[in-house]
N, CA, C and O atoms as a Maestro MAE file, in Angstrom:
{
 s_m_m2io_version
 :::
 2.0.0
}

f_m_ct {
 s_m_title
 :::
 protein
 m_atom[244] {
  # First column is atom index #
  i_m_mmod_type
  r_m_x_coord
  r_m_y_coord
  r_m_z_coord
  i_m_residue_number
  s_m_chain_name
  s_m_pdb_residue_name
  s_m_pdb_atom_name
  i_m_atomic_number
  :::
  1 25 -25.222 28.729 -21.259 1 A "UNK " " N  " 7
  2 3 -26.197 27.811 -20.717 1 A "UNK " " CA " 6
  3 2 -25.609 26.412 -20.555 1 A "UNK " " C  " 6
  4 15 -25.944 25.673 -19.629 1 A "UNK " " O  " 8
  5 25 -24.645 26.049 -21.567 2 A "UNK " " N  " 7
  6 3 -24.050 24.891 -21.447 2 A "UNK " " CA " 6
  7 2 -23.505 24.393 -20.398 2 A "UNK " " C  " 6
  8 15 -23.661 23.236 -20.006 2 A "UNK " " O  " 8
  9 25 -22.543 25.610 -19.662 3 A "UNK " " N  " 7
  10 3 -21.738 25.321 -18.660 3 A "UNK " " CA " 6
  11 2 -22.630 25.641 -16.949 3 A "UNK " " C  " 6
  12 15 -22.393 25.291 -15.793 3 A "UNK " " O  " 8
  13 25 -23.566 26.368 -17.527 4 A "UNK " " N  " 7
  14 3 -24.650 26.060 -16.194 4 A "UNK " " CA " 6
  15 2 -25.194 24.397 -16.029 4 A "UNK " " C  " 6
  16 15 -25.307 23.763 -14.980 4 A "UNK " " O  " 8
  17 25 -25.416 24.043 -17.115 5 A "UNK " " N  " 7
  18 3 -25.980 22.099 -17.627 5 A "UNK " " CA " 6
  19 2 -24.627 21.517 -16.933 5 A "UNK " " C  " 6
  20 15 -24.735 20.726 -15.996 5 A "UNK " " O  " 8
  21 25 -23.572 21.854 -17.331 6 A "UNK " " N  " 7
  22 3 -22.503 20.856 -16.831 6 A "UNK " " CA " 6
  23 2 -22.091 20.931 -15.427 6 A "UNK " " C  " 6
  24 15 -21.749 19.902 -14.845 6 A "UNK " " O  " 8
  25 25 -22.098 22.435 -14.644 7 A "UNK " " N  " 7
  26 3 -22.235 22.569 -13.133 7 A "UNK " " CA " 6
  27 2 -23.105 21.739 -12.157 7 A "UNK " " C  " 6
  28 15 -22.828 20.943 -11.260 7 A "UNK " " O  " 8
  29 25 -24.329 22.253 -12.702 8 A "UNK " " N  " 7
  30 3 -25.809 21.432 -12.272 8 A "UNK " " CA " 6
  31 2 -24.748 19.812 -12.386 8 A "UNK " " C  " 6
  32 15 -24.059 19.467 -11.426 8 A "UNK " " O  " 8
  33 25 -24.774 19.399 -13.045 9 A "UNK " " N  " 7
  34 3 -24.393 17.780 -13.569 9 A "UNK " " CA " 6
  35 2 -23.549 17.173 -12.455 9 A "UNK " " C  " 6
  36 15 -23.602 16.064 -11.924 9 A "UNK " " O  " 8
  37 25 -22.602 18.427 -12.218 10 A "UNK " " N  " 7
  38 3 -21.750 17.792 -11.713 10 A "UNK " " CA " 6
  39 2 -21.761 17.527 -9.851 10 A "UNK " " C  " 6
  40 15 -21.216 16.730 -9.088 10 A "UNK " " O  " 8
  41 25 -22.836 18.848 -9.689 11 A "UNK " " N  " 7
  42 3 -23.736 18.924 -8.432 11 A "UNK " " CA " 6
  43 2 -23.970 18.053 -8.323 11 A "UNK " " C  " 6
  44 15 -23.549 17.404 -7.366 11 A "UNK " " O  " 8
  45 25 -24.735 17.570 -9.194 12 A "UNK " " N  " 7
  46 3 -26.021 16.021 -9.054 12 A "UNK " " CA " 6
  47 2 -25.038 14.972 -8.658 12 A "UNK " " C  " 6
  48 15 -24.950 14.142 -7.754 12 A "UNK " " O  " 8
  49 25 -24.438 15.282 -9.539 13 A "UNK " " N  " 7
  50 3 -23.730 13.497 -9.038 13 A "UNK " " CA " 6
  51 2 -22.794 13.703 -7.785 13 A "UNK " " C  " 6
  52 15 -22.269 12.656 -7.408 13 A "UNK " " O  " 8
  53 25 -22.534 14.619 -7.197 14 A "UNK " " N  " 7
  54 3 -21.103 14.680 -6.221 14 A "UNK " " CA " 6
  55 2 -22.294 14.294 -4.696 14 A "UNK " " C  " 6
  56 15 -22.163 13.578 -3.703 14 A "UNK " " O  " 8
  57 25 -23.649 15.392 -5.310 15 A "UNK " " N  " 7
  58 3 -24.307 15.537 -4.131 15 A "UNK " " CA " 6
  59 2 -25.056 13.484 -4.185 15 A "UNK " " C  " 6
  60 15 -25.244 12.867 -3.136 15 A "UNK " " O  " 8
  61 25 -25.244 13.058 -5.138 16 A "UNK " " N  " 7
  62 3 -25.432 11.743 -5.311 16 A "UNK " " CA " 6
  63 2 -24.461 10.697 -4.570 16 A "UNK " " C  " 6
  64 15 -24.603 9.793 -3.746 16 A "UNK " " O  " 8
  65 25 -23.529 11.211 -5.197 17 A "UNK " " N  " 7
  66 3 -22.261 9.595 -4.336 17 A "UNK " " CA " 6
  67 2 -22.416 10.360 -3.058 17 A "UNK " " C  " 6
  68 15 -22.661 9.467 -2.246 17 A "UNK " " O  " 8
  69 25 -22.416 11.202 -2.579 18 A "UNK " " N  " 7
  70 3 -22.455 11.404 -0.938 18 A "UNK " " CA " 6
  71 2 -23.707 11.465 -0.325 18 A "UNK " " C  " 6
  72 15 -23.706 11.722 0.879 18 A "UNK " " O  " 8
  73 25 -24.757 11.289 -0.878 19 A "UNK " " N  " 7
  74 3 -26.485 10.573 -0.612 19 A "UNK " " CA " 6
  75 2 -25.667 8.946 -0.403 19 A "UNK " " C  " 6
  76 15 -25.089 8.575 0.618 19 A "UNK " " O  " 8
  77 25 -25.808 8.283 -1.493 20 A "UNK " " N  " 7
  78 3 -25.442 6.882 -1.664 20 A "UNK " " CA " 6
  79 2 -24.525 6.419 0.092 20 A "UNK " " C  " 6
  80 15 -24.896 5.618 0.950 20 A "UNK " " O  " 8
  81 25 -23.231 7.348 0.060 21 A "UNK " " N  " 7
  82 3 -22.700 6.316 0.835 21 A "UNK " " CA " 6
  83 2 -23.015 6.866 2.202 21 A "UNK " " C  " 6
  84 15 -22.556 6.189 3.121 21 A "UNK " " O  " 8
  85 25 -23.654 7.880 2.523 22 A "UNK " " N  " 7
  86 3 -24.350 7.899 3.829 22 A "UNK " " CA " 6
  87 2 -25.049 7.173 3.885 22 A "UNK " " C  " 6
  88 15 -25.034 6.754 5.043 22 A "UNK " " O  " 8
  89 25 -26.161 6.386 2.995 23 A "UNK " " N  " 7
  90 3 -27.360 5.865 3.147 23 A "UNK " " CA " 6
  91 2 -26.751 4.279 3.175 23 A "UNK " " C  " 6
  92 15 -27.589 3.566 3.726 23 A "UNK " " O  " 8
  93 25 -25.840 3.685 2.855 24 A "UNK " " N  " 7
  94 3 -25.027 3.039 3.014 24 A "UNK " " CA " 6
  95 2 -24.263 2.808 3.840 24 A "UNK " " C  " 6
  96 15 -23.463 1.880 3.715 24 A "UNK " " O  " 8
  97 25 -24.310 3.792 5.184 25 A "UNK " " N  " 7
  98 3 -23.401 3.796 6.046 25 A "UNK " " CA " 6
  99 2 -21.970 3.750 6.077 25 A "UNK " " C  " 6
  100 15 -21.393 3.427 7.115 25 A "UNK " " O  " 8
  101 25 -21.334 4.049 5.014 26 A "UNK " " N  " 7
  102 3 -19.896 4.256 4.900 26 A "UNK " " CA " 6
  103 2 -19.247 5.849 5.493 26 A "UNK " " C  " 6
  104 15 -18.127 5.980 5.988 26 A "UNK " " O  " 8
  105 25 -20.218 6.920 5.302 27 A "UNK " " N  " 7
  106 3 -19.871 7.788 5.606 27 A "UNK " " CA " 6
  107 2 -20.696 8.489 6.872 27 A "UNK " " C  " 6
  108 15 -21.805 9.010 6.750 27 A "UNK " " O  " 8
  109 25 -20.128 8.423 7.802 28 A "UNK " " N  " 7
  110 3 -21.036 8.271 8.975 28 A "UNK " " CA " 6
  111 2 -21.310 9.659 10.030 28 A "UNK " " C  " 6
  112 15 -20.362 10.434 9.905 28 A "UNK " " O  " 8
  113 25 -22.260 10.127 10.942 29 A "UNK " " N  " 7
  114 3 -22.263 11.113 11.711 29 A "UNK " " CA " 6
  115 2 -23.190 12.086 10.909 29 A "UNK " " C  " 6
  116 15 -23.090 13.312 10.955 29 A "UNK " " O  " 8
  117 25 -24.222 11.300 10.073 30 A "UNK " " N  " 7
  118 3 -25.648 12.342 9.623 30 A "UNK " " CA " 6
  119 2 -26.561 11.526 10.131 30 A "UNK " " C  " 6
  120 15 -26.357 10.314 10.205 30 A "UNK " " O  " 8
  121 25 -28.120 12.328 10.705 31 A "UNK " " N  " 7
  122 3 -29.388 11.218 9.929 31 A "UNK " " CA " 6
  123 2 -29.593 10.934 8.839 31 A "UNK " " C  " 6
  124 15 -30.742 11.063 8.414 31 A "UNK " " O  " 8
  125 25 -28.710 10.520 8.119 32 A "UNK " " N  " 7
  126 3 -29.059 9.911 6.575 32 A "UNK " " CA " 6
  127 2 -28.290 8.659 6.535 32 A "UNK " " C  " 6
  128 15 -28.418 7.921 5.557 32 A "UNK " " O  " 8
  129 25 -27.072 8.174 8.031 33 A "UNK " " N  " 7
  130 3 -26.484 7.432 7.485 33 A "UNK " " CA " 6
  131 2 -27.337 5.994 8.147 33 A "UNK " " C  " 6
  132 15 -28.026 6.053 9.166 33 A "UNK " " O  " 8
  133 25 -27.138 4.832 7.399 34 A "UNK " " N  " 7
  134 3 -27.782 3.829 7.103 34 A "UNK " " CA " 6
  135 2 -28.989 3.662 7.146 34 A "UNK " " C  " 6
  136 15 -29.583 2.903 7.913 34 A "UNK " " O  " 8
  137 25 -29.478 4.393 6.283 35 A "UNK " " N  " 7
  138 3 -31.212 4.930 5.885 35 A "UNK " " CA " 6
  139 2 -31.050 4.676 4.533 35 A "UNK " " C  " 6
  140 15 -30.369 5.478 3.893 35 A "UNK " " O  " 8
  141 25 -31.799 3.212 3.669 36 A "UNK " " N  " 7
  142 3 -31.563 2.832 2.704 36 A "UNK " " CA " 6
  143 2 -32.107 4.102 1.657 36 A "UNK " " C  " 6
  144 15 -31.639 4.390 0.556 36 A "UNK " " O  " 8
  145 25 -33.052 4.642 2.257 37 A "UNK " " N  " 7
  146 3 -34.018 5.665 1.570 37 A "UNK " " CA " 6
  147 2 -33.410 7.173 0.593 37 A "UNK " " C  " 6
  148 15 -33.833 7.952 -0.261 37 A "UNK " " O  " 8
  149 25 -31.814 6.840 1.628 38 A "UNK " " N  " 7
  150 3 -31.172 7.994 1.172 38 A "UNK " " CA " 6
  151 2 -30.016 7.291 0.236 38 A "UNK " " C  " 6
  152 15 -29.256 7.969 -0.456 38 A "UNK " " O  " 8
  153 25 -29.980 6.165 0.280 39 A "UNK " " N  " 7
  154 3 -28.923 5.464 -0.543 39 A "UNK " " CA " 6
  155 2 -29.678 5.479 -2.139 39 A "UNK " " C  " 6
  156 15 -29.117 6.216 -2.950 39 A "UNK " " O  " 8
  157 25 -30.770 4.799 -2.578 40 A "UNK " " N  " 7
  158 3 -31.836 4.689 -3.146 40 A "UNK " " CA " 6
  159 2 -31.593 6.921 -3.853 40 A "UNK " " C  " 6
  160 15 -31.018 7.552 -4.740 40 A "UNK " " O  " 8
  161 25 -32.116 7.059 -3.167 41 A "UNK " " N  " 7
  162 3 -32.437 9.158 -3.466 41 A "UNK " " CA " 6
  163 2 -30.956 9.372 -4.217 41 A "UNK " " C  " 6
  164 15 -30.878 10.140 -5.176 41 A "UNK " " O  " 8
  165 25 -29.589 8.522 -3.638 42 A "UNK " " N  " 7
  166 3 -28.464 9.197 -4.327 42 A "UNK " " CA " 6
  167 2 -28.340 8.837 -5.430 42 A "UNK " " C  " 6
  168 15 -28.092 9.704 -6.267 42 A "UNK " " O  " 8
  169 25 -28.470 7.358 -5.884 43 A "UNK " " N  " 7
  170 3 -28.356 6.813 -6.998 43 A "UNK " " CA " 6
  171 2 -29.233 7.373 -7.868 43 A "UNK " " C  " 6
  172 15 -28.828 7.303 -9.029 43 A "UNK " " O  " 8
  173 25 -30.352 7.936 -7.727 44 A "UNK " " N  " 7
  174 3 -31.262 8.600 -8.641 44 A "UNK " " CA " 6
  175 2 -30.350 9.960 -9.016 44 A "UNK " " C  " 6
  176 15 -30.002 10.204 -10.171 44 A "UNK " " O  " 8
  177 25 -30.026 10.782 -7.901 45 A "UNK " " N  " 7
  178 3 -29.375 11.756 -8.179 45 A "UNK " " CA " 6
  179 2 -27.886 11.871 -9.123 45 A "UNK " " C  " 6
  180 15 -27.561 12.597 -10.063 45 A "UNK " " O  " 8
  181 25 -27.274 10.921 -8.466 46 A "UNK " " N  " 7
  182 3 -26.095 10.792 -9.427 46 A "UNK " " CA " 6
  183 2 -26.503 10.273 -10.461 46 A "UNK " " C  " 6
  184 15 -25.537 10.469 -11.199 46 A "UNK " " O  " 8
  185 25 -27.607 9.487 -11.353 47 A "UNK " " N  " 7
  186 3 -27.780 9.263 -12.979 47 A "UNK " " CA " 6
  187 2 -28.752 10.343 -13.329 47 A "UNK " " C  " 6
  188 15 -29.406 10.085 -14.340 47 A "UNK " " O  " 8
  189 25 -28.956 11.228 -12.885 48 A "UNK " " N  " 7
  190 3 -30.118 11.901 -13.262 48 A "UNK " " CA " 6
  191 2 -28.238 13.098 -13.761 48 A "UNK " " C  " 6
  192 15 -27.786 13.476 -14.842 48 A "UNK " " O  " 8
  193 25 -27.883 13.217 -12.713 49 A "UNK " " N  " 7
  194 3 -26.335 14.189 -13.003 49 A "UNK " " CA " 6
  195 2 -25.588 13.243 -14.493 49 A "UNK " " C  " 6
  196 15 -24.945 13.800 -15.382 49 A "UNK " " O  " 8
  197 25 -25.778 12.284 -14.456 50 A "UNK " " N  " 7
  198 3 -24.969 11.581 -15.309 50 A "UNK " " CA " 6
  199 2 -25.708 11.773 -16.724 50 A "UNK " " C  " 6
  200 15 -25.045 11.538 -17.734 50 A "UNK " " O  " 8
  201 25 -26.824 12.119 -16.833 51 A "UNK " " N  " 7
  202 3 -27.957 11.749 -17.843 51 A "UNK " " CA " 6
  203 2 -28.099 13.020 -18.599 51 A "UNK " " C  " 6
  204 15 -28.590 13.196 -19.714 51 A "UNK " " O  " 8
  205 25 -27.339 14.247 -17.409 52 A "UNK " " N  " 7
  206 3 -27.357 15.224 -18.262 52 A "UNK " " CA " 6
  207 2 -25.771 15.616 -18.564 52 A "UNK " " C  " 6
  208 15 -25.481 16.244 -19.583 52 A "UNK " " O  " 8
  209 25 -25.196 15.377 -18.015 53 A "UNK " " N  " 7
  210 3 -23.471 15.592 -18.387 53 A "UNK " " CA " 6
  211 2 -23.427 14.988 -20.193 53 A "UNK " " C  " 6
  212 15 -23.012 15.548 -21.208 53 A "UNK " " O  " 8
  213 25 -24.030 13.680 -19.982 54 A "UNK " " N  " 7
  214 3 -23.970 13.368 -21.575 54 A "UNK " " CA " 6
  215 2 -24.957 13.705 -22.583 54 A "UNK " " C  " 6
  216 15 -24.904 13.579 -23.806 54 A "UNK " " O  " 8
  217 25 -25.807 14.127 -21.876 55 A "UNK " " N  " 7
  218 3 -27.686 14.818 -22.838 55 A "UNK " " CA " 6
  219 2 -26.219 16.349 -23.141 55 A "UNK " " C  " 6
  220 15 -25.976 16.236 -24.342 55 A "UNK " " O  " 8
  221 25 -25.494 17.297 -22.690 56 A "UNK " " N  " 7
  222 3 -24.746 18.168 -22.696 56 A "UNK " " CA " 6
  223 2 -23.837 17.681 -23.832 56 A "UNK " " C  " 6
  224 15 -24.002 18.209 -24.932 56 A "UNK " " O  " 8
  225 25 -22.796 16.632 -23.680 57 A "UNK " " N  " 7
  226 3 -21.580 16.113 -24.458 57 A "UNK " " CA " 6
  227 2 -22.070 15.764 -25.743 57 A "UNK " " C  " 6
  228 15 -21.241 15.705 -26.651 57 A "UNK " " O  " 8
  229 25 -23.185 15.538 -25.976 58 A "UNK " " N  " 7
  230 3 -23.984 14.801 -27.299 58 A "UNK " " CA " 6
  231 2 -24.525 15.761 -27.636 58 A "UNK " " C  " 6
  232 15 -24.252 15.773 -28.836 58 A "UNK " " O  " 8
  233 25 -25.388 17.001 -27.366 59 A "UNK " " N  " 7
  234 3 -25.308 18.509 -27.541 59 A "UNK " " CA " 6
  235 2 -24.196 19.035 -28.743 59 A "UNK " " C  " 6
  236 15 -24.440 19.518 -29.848 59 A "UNK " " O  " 8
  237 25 -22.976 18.769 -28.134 60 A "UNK " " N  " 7
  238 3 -21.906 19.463 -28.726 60 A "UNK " " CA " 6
  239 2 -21.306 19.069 -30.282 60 A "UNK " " C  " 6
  240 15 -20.784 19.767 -31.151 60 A "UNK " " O  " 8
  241 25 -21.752 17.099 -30.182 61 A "UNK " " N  " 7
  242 3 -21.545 17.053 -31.980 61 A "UNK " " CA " 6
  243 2 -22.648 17.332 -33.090 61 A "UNK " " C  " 6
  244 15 -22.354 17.262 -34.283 61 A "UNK " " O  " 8
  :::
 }
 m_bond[243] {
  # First column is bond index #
  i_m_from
  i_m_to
  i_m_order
  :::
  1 1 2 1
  2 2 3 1
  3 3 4 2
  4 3 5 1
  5 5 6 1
  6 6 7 1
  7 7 8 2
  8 7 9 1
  9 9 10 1
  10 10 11 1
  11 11 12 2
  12 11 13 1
  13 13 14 1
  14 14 15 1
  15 15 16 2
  16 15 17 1
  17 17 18 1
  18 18 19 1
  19 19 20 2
  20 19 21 1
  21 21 22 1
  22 22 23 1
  23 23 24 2
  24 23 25 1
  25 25 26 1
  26 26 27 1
  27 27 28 2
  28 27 29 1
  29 29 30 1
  30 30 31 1
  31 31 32 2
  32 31 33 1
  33 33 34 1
  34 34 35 1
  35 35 36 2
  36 35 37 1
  37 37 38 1
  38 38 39 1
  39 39 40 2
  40 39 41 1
  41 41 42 1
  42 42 43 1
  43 43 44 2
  44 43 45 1
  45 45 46 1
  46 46 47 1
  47 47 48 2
  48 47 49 1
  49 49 50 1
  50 50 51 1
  51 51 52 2
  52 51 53 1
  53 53 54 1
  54 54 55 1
  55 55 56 2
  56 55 57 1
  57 57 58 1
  58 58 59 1
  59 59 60 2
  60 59 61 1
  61 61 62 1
  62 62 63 1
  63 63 64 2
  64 63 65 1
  65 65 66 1
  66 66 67 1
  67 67 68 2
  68 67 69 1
  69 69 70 1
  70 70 71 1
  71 71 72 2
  72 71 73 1
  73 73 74 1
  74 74 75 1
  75 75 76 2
  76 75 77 1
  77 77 78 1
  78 78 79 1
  79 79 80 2
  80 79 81 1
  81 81 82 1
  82 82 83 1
  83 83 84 2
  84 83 85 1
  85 85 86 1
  86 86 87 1
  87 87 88 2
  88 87 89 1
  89 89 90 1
  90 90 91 1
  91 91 92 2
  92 91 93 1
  93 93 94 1
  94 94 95 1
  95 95 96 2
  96 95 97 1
  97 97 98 1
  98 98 99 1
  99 99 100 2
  100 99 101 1
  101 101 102 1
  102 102 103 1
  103 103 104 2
  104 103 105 1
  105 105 106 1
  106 106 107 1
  107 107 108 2
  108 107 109 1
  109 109 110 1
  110 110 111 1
  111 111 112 2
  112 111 113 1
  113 113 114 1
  114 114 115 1
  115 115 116 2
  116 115 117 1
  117 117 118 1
  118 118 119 1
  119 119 120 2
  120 119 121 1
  121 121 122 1
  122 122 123 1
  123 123 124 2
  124 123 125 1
  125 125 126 1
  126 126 127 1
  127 127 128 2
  128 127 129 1
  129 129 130 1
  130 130 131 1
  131 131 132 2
  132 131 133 1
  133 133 134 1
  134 134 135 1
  135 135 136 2
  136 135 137 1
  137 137 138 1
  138 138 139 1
  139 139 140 2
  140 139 141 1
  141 141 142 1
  142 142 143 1
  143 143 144 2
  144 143 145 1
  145 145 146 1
  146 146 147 1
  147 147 148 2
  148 147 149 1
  149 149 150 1
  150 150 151 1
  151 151 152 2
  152 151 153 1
  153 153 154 1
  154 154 155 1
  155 155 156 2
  156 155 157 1
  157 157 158 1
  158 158 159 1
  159 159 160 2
  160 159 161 1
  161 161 162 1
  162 162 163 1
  163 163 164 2
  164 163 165 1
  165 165 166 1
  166 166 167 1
  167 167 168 2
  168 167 169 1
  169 169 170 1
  170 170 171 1
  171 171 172 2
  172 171 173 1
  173 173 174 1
  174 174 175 1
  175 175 176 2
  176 175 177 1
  177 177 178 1
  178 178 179 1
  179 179 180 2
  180 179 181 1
  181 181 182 1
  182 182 183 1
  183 183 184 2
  184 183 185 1
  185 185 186 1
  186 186 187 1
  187 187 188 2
  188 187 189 1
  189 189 190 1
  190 190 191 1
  191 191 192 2
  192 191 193 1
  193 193 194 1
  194 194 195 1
  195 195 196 2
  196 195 197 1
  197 197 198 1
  198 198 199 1
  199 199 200 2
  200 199 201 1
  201 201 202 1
  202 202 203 1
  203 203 204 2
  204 203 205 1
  205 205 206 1
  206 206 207 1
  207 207 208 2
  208 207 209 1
  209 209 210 1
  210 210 211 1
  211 211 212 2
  212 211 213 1
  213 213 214 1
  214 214 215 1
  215 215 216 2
  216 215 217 1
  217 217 218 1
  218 218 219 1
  219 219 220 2
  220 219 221 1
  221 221 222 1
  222 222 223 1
  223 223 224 2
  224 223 225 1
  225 225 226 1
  226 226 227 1
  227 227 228 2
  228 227 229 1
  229 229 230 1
  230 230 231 1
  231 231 232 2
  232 231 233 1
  233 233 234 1
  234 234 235 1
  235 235 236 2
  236 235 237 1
  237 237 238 1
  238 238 239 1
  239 239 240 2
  240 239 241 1
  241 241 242 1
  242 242 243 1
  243 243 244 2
  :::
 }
}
């Protein structure tokens, strides 16, 4: 189950920084890019990934 928690985690956040910088317009050629709405959605996603990578690492002691 652990390493399903740390997959998921790592989903969240990869699929997060690439929300963020479409919505940011750095990464360009979606409707998502410079749509603050999706910049905003990544940053949630990548700490919500981050929140469980270490809710997981703090698990382990």
């Amino acid at each position: 189950m652990k390493g399903a928690r740390n997959l998921l985690s790592g989903v969240l956040l990869l699929i997060g920084v690439v929300w963020f910088l479409q919505g940011v317009g750095v990464l360009p050629g979606s409707f998502m890019t410079g749509d603050i709405r999706w910049a905003v959605a990544g940053i949630v996603s990548a700490a919500v990934g981050i929140g469980l990578w270490r809710y997981n690492r703090d698990r382990e002691n």
